[in-house]
N, C-alpha and C positions, 0 to 999 in steps of 0.2 A: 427474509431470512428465517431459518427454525428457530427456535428458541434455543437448540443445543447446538449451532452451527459450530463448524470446525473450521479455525482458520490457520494455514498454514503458512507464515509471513517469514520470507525467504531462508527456506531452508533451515529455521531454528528448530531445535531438539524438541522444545512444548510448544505445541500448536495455542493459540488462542481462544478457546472454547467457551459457549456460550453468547446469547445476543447481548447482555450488560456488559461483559470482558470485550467482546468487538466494537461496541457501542463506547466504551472508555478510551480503545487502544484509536479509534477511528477520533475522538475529540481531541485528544494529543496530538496526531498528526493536524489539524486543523488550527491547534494553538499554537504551535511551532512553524506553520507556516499557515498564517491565515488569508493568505492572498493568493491559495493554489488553484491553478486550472489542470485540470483532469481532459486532456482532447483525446479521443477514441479516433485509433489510426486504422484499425483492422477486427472483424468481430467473423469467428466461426460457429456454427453453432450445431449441433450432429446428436440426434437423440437427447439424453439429458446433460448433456457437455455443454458448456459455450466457452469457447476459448477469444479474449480478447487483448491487444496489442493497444498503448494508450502512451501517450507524451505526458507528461508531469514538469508544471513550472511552477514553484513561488520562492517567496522571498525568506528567508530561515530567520524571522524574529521574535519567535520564542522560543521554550526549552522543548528539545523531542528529542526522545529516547537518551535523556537525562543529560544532552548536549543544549549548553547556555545557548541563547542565540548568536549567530554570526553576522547579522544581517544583510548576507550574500543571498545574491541569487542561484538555484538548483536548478537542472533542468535534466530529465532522463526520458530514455522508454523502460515502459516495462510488460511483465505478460502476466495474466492472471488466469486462472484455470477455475469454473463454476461447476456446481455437479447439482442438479436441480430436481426436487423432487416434491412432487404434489405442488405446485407452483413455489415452491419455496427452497433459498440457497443452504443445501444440508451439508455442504462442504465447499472448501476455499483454496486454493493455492494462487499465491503471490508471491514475483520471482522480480526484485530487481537489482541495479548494480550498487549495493550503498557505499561500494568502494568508491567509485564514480563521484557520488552522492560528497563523501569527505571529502576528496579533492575539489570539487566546485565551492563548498566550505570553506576552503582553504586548512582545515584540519591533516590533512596529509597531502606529503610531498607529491609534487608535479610524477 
């Protein structure tokens, strides 16, 4: 990644900027659920794009995105969009369902 990457994690108003802010925002998700697997379902890749599709499973047994842990299991697809420049990721978009995400929680109704 660049040192000024931009990340843009589903659809929020301020993107994530910078490789310590991604590097902080990417340790949280790993303490909230430290037993995730990342399986890569589908990869496009066309000039400096790589578009990939990826399944997301772990366990929610610590705090992320200021939610105590539940200690349910999560499971989603999501798509993530690269934009690649001098070998290096100089932008980001990440697009998944965290509606989805609370309901397997149990945080919101069926």
């Amino acid at each position: 990644m660049s040192a000024d990457v931009i990340h843009h994690f589903n659809s929020q108003a301020e993107p994530i900027v910078g490789l310590e802010a991604n590097r902080a925002f990417n340790a949280g998700l790993f303490r909230g659920f430290p037993d995730i697997t990342h399986r890569i379902e589908d990869v496009i890749a066309e000039g400096e794009k790589v578009v990939y599709r990826t399944t997301l499973e772990g366990t929610h047994t610590g705090e992320f995105l200021g939610i105590p842990p539940t200690g349910k299991l999560a499971r989603i697809n999501d798509f993530t969009l690269l934009w690649i420049a001098n070998s290096k990721i100089v932008e980001w978009w990440y697009e998944c369902n965290l509606l989805e995400v609370m309901k397997q929680l149990g945080l919101m109704p069926e």
